[in-house]
DSSP file (Angstrom, degrees, kcal/mol; ACC not computed):
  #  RESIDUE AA STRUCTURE BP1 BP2  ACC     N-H-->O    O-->H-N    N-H-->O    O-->H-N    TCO  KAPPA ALPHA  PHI   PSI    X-CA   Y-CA   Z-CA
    1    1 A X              0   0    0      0, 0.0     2,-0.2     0, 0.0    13,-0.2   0.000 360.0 360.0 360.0  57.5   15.0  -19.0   -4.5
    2    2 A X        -     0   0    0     11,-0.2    11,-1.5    10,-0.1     2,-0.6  -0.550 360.0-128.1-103.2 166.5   18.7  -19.8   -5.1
    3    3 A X  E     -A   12   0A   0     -2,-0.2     9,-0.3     9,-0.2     2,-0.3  -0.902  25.3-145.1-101.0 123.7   21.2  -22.4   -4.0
    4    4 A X  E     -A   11   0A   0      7,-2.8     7,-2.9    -2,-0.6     2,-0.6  -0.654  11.4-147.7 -84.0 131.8   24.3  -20.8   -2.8
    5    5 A X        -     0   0    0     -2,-0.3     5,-0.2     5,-0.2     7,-0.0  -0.943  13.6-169.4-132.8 129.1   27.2  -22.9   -3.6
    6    6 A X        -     0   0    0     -2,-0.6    -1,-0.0     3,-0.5     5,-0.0   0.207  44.8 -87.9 -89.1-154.0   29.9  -22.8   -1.2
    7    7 A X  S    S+     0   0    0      1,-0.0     3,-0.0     3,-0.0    -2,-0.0   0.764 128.5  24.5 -95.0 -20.9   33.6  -24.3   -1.8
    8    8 A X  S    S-     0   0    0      0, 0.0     2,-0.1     0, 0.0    -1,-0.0   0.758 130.4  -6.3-110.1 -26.9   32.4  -28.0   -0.4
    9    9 A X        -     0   0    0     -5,-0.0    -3,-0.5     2,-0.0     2,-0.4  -0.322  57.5-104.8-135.4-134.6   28.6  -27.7   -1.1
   10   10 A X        -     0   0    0     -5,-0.2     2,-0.4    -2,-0.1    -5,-0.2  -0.971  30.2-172.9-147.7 133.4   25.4  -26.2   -2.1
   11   11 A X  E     -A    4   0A   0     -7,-2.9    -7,-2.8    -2,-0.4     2,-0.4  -0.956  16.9-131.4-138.9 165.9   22.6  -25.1    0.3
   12   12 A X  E     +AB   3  28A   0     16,-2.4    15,-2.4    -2,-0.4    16,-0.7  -0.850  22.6 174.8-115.9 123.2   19.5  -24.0   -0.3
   13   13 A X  E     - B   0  26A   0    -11,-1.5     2,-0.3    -2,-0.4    13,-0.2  -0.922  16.8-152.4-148.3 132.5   17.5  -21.0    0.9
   14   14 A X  E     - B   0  25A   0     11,-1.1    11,-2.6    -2,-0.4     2,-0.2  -0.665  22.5-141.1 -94.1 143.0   13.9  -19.7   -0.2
   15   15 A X  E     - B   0  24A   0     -2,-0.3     9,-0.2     9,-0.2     2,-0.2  -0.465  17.9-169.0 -80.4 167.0   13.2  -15.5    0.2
   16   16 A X  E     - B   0  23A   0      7,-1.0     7,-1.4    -2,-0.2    -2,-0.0  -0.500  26.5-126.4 169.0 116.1   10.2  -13.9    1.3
   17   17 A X  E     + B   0  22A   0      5,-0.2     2,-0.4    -2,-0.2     5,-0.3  -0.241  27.7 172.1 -23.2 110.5    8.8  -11.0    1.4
   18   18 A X  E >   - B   0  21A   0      3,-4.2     3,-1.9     0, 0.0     2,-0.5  -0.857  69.2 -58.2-136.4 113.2    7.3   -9.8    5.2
   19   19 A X  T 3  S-     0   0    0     -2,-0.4    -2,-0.0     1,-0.3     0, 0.0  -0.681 118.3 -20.6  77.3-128.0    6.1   -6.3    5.2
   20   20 A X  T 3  S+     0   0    0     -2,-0.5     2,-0.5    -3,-0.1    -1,-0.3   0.322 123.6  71.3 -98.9 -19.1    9.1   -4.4    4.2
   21   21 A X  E <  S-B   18   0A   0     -3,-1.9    -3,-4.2     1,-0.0     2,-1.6  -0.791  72.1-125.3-120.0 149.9   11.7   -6.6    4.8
   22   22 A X  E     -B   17   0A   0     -2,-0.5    -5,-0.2    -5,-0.3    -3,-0.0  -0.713  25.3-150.8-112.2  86.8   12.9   -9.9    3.1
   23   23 A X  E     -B   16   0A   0     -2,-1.6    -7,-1.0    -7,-1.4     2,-0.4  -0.247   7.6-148.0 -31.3 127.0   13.5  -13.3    4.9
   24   24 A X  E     -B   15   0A   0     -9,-0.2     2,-0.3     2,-0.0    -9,-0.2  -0.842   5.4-160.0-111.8 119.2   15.3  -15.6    4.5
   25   25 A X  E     -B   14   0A   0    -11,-2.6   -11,-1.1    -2,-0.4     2,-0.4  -0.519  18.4-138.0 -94.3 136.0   14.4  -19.3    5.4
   26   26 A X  E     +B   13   0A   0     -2,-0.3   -13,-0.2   -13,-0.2    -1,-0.1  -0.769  31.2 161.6 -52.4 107.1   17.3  -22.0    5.8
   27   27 A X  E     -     0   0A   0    -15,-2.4     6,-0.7     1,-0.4     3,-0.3   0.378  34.7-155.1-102.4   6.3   16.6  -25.6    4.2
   28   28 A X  E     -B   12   0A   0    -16,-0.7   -16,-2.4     1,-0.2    -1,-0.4  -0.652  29.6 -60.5  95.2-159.0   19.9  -26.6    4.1
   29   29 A X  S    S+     0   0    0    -18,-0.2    -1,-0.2    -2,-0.2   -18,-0.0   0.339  95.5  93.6-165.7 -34.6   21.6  -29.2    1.7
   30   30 A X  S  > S-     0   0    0     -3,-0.3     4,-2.7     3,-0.1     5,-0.4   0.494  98.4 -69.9 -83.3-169.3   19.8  -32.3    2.4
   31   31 A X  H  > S+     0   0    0      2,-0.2     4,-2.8     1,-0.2     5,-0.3   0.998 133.7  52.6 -57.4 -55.6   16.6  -34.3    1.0
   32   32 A X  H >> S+     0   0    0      1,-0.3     4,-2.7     2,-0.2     3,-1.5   0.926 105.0  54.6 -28.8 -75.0   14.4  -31.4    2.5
   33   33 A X  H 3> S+     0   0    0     -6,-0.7     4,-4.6     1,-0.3    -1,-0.3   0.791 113.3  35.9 -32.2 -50.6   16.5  -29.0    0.7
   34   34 A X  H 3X S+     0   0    0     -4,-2.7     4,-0.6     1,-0.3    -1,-0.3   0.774 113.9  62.7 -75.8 -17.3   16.1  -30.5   -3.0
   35   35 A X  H <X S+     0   0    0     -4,-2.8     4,-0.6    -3,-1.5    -1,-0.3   0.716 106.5  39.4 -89.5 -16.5   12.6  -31.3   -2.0
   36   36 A X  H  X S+     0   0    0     -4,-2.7     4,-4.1    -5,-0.3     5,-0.4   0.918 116.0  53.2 -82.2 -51.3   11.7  -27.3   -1.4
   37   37 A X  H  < S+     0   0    0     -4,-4.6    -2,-0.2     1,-0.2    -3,-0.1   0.621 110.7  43.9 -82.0  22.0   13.7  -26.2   -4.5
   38   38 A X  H  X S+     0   0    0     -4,-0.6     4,-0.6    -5,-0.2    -1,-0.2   0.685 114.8  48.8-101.1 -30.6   11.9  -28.6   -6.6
   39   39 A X  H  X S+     0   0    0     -4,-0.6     4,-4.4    -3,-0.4     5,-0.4   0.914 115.8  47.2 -66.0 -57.6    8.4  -27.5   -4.9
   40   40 A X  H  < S+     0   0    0     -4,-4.1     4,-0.3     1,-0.2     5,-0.2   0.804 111.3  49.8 -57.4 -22.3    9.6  -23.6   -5.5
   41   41 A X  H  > S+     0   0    0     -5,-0.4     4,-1.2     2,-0.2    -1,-0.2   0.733 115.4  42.5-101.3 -10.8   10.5  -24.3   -9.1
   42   42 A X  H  X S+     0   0    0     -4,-0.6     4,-1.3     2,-0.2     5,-0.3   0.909 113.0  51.1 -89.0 -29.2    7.0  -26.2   -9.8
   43   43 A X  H  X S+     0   0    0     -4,-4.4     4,-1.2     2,-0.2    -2,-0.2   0.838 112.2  52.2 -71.0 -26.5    5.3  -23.5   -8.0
   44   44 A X  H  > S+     0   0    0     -5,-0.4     4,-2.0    -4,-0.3    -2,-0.2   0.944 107.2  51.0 -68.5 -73.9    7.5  -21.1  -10.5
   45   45 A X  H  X S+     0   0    0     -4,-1.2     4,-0.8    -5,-0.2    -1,-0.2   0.831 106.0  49.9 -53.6 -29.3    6.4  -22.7  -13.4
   46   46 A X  H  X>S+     0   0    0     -4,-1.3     4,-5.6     3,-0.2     5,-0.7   0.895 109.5  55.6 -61.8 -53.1    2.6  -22.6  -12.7
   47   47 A X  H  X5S+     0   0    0     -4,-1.2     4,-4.0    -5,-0.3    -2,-0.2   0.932 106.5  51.7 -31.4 -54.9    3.0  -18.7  -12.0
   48   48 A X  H  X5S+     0   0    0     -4,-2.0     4,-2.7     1,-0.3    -1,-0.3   0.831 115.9  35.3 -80.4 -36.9    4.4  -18.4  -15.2
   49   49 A X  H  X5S+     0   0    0     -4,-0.8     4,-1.8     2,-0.2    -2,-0.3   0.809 112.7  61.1 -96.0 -27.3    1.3  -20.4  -17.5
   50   50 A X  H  X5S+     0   0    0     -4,-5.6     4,-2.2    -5,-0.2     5,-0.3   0.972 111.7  34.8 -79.4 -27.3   -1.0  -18.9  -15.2
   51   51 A X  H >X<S+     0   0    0     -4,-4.0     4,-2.7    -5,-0.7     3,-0.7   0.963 116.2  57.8 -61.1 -53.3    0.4  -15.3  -16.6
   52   52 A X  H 3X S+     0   0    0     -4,-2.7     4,-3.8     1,-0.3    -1,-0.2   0.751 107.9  45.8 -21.8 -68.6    0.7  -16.9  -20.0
   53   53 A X  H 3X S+     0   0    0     -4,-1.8     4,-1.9     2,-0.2    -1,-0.3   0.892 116.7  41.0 -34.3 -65.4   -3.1  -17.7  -19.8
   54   54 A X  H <X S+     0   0    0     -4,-2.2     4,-2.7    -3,-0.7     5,-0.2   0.910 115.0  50.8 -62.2 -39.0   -4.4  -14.1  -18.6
   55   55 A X  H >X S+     0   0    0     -4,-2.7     4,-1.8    -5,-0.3     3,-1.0   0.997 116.4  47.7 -70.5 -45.9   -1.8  -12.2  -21.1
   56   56 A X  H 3< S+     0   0    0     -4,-3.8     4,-0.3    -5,-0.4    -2,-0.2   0.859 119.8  34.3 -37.4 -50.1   -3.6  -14.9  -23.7
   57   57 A X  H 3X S+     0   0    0     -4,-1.9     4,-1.1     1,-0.2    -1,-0.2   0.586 108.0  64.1 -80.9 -12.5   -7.2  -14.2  -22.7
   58   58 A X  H <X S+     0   0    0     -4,-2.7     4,-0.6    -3,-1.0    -2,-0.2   0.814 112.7  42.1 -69.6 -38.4   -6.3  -10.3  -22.0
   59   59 A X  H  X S+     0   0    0     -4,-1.8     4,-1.1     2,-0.3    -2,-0.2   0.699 116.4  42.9 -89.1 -22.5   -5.5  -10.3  -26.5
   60   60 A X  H  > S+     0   0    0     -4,-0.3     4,-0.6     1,-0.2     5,-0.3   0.916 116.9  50.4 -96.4 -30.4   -8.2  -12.2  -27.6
   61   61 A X  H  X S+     0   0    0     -4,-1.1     4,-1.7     1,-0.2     3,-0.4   0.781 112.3  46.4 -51.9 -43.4  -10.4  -10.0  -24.9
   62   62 A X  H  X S+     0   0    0     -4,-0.6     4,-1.2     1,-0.2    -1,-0.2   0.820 113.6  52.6-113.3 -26.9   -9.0   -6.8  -26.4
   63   63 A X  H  < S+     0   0    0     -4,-1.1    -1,-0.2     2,-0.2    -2,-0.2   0.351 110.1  44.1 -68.6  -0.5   -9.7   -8.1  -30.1
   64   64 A X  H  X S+     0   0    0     -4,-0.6     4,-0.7    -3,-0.4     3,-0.5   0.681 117.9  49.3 -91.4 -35.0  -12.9   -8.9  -29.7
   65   65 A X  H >X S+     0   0    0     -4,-1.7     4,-3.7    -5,-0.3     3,-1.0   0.832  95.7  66.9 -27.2 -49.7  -13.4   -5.4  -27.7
   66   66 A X  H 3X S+     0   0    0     -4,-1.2     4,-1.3     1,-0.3     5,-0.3   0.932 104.6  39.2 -81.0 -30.2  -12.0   -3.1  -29.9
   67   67 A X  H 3> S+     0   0    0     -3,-0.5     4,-1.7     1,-0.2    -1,-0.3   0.824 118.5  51.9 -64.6 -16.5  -14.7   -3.4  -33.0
   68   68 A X  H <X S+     0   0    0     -3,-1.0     4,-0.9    -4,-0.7    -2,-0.3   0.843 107.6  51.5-112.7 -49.7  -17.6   -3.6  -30.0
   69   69 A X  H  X S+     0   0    0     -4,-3.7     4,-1.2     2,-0.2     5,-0.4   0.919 118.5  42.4 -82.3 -41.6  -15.7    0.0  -28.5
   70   70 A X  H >X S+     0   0    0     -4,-1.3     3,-2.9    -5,-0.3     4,-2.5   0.976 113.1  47.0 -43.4 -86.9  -16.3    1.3  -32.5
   71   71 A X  H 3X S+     0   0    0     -4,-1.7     4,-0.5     1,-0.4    -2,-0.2   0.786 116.1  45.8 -54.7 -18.6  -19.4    0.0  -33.0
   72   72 A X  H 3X S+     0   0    0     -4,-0.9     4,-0.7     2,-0.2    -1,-0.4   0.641 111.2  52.8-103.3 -17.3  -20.5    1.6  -29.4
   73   73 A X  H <X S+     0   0    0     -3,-2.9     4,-1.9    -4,-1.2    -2,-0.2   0.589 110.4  46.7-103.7 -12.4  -18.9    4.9  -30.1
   74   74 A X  H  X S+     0   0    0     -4,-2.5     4,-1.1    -5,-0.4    -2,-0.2   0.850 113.2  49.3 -80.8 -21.6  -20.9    5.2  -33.6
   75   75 A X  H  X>S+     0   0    0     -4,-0.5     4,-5.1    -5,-0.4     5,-0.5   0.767 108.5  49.2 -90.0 -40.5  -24.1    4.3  -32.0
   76   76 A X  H  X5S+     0   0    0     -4,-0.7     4,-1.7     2,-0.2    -2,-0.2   0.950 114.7  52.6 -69.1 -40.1  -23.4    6.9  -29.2
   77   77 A X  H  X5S+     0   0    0     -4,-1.9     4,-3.4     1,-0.2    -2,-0.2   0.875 111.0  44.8 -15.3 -76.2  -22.7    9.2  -32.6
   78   78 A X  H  X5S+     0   0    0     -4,-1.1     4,-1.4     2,-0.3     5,-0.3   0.850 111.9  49.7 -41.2 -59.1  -26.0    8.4  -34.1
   79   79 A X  H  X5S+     0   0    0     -4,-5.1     4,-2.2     1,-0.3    -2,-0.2   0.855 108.8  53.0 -87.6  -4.4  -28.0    8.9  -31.1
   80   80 A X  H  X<S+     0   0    0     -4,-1.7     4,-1.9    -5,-0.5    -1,-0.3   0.951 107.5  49.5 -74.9 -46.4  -26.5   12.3  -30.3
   81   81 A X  H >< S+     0   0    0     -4,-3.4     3,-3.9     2,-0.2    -3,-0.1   0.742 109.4  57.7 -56.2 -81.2  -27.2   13.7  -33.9
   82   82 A X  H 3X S+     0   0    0     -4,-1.4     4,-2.2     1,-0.4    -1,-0.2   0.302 102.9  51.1 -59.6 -61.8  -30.6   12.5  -33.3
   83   83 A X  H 3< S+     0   0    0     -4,-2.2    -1,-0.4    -5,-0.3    -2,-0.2   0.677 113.6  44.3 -38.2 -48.3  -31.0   14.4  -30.3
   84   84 A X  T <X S+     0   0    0     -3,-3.9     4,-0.8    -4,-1.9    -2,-0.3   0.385 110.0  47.7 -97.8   2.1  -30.0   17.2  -31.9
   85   85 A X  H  > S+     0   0    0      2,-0.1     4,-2.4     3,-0.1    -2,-0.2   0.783 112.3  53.1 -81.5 -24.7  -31.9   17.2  -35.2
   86   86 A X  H  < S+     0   0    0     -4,-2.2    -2,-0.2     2,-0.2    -3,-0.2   0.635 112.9  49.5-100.8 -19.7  -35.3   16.2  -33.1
   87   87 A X  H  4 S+     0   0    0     -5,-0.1    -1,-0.2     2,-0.1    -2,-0.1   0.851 110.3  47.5 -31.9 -61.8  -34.3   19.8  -30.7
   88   88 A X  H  <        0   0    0     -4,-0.8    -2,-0.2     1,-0.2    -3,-0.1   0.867 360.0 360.0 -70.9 -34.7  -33.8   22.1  -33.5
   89   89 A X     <        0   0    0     -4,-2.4    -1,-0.2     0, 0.0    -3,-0.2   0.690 360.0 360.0 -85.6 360.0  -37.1   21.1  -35.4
């Protein structure tokens, strides 16, 4: 989403993905213009705290997990000897 800056000014053009191929829309130089890349750089910055957030909740998620994946694979342990002492007698 850059501004291209020529030898007398700067314009502005957002990208976009369609399908396979990548658009590109014209805003131009004008109020519009500052007013899209200022919409594209707040929409950039939420993108970025909403990963922040997931990668945040993904760590705390995967540190409460990993004693609960332990504790589930010792019980699974347990009930498998169990299984097999209460076969053989």
């Amino acid at each position: 989403m850059p501004w291209e800056h020529g030898p007398k000014s700067s314009r502005y053009y957002r990208t976009k993905r369609v399908g396979t191929q990548v658009k590109r829309e014209y805003f131009g130089r004008g109020v519009i213009a500052h007013i899209a890349a200022a919409n594209d750089e707040r929409r950039k910055r939420e993108r970025l705290a909403e990963t922040q957030i997931r990668r945040a909740d993904q760590e705390t998620w995967n540190a409460v997990a990993e004693p609960l994946a332990t504790l589930i694979e010792w019980c699974q342990t347990l009930v498998l000897g169990h299984c097999l002492r209460t076969a053989t007698t």
